[in-house]
N, C-alpha and C positions, 0 to 999 in steps of 0.2 A: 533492511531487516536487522539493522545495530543493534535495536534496544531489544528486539525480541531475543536473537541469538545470546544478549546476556543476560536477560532473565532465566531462560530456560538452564543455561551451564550453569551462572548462579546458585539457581532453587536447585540442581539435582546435588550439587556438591555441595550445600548447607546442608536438605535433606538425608545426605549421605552419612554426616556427624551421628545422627539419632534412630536411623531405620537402615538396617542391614538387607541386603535386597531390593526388591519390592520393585524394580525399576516400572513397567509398567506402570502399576501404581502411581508412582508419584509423577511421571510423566501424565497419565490421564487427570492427575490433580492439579498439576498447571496447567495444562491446557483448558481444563475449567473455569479456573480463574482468569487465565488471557482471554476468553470468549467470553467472559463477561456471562457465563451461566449459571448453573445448576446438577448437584451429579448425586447419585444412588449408589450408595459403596455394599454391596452385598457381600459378608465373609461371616467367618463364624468369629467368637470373641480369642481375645486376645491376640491380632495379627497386625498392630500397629496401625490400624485404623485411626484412631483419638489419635495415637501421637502425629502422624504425618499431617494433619490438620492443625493441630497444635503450633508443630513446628513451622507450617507455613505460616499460620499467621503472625509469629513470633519471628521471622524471617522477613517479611514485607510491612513488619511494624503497622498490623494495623488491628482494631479490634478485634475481638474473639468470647464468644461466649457458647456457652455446652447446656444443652438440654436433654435429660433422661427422661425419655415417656412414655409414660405407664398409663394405664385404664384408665385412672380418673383424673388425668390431666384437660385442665379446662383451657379455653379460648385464652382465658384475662388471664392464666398464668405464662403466657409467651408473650401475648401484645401488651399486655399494661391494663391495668383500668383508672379513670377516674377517680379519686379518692378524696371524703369531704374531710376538711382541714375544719376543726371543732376551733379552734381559735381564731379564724378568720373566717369563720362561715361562708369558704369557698372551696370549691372541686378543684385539685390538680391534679398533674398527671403520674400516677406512679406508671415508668418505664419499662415496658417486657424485657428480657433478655433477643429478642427480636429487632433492639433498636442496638444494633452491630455491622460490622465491615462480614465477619463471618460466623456464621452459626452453622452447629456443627448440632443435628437432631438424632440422636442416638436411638436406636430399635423405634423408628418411626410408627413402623405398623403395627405398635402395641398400643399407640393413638387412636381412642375413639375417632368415630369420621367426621363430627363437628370442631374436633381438635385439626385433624387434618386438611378441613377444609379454610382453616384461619390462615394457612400457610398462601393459602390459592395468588392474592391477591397482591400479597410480598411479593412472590415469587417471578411473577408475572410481571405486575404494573411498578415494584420498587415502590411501593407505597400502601400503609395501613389503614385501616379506619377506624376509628373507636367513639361511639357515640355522637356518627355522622360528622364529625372532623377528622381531615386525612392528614397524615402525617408522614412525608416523602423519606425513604429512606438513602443509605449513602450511596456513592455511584460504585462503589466497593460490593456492595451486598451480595453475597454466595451464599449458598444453603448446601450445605452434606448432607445429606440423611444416610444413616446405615441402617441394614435390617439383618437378622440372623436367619439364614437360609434350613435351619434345619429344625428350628422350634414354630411352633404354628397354635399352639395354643393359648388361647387369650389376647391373639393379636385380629386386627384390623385387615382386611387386604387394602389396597392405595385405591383410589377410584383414579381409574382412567383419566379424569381432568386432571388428575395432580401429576399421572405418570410423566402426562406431554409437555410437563413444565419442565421436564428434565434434560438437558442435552445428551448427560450419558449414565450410561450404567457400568459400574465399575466391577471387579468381581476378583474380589482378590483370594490367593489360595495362600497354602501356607507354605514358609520357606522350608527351599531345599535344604540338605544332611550340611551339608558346610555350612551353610550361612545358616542354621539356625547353634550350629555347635559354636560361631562366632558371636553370636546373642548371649551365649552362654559364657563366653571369654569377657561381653562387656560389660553384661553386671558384675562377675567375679573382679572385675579391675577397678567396681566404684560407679558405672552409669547408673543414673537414675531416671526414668523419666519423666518425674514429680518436678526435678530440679534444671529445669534446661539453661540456666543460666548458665552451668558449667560446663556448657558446650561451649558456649563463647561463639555463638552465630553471627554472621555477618550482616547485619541488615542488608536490605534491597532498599535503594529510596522512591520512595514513592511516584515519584515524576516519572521513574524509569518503567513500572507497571503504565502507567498510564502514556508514554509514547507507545510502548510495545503495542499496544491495544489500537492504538491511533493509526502506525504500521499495519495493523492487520486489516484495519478497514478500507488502507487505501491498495492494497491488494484485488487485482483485478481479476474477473473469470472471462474466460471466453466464453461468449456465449454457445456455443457449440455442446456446450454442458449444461447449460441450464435447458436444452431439448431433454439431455440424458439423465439428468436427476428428475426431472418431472415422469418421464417414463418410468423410471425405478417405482417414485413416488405410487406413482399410480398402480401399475401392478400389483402393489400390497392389496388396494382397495377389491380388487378383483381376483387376486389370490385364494383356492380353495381352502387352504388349510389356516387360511387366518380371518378369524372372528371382527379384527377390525382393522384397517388399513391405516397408511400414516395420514398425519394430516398437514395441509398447509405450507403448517408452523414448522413439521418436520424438514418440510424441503425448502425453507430460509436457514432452518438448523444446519442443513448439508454447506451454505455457501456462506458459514460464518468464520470456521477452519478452514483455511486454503487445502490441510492436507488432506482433509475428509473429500473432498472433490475430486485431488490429485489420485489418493489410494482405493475411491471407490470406482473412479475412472478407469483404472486398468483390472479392476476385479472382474470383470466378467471375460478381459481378454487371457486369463491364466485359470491353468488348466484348476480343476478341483482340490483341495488339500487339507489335511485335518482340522486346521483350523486359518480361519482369514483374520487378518486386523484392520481394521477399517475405521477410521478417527479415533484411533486407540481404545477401541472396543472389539474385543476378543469374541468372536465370532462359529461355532463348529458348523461345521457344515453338514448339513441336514437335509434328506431329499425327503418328499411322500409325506403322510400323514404325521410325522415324528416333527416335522416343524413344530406344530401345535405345544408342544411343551415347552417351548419356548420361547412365540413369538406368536403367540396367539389370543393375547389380553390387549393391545392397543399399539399405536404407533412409537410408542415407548419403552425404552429411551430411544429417543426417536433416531440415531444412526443405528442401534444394533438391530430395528426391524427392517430399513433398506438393505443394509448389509447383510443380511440372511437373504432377503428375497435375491441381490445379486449372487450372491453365491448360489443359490438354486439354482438362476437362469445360466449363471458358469456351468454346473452340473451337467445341465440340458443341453447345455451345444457341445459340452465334449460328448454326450451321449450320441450327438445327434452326426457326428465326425468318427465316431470308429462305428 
């Protein structure tokens, strides 16, 4: 676990240069990248969202492109369209900002749902289509998407297919009294966060993402937990208070992070507690019909709807013991 342990120290202390706080946060944002996924960052604006996406990809030297999407953002404005070249009376390809290591899709759900279903296939398969030619994307490929948790008007809600493409849902708040009056020490000293060259970041080379990843796969489960995440898995499906259960894809999602295994494994043997963390998804613990607010649209992101149904079943055996 060489290459992994120094990505991780790497990215949080590069990370550290540009975003005061936020630890979670950027932990759940490399571990996105190390799994080779997909993550849903919900906060309201201004909390360093863009920048720690910035900063990672400026960090791991590798592509990066930003999409703002609004109502009448079309299909051919992220994938690309064919385009006829009047001087050679042939079609090429103009290139979406979609052809990237990392896109970063800002207030998603102000995306009509033909915009957001263009996502599906990226997301999924690492590969586009554009007038019946597919076009394979990098082995880098991550998708952000942020949404503003408190505006609702003139947006989209995600359809369900799109949620479960997600490994995680992130959910960031805003810093504490210190650390935001320390935000306020480092613009007054000259940060900018227009200008990150003058951080002076250390790159990560490339090679070393890519063993890290290689590490993770050859990480082994007992199987003695692949009985116990199916069991999880499935009580969602049969759960009262939730509309859809996980699916599948959710419970290869569980054995893609060795730690999601490790920490959802001992979740149901500790007692109940404000809130659980479980593959670094921040979790409240909710008994009764209160689930439904939040974990009652789809198996997505598909660790924080096991990890609620585990902590219910925690709930219920301490209930069921005094």
């Amino acid at each position: 676990m060489e290459a992994m342990a120094r990505l991780l120290s790497h990215g949080r202390s590069e990370l550290a240069k540009a975003v005061v706080g936020q630890q979670e946060f950027v932990d759940q944002t490399l571990m996105t990248v190390l799994c080779a996924g997909h993550a849903l960052v919900e906060g309201v604006p201004g909390i360093a969202k863009t920048l720690v996406v910035k900063v990672l990809a400026r960090m791991l030297e590798i592509q990066f492109q930003r999409v703002q999407a609004t109502s009448d953002l079309m299909p051919a404005d992220i994938l690309g369209s064919n385009v006829l070249n009047l001087a050679t009376s042939t079609f090429s390809l103009h290139r979406g900002p979609i052809f990237t290591d990392l896109l970063l899709v800002d207030e998603i759900n102000r995306m009509p749902p033909r915009t957001q279903a263009a996502l599906l296939e990226a997301m999924e398969e690492r590969q586009i289509t554009i007038d019946g030619v597919r076009y394979p994307l990098t082995e880098w490929f991550t998708v952000f998407a942020t949404q503003n948790p408190v505006e609702f008007e003139g947006t989209y809600p995600l359809p369900e297919a799109q949620l479960d493409r997600f490994l995680l849902k992130i959910k960031v708040a805003y810093p504490q009294a210190e650390q935001e009056a320390q935000i306020l020490a480092n613009h007054h000293n000259g940060f900018d966060a227009r200008n990150l060259d003058a951080l002076h970041l250390v790159p990560i080379e490339t090679d070393l993402l890519r063993q890290a990843r290689r590490e993770l796969q050859q990480v082994k489960v007992e199987e003695a937990l692949f009985r116990y995440i199916t069991e999880v898995v499935r009580r969602t499906r049969d759960w009262p208070a939730l509309a859809l259960g996980a699916s599948p894809r959710a419970a290869i999602s569980l054995l893609r992070p060795p730690s999601v295994v490790i920490q959802a494994a001992t979740l149901a043997a500790c007692p109940p507690t404000p809130k659980h963390v479980a593959a670094g998804v921040s979790v409240s613990s909710i008994s009764g019909p209160d689930m439904r607010t939040t974990t009652s649209r789809c198996a997505s992101p598909r660790t924080q709807i096991t990890a609620s149904v585990s902590t219910q079943m925690a709930t219920t055996a301490e209930r069921r013991r005094m």
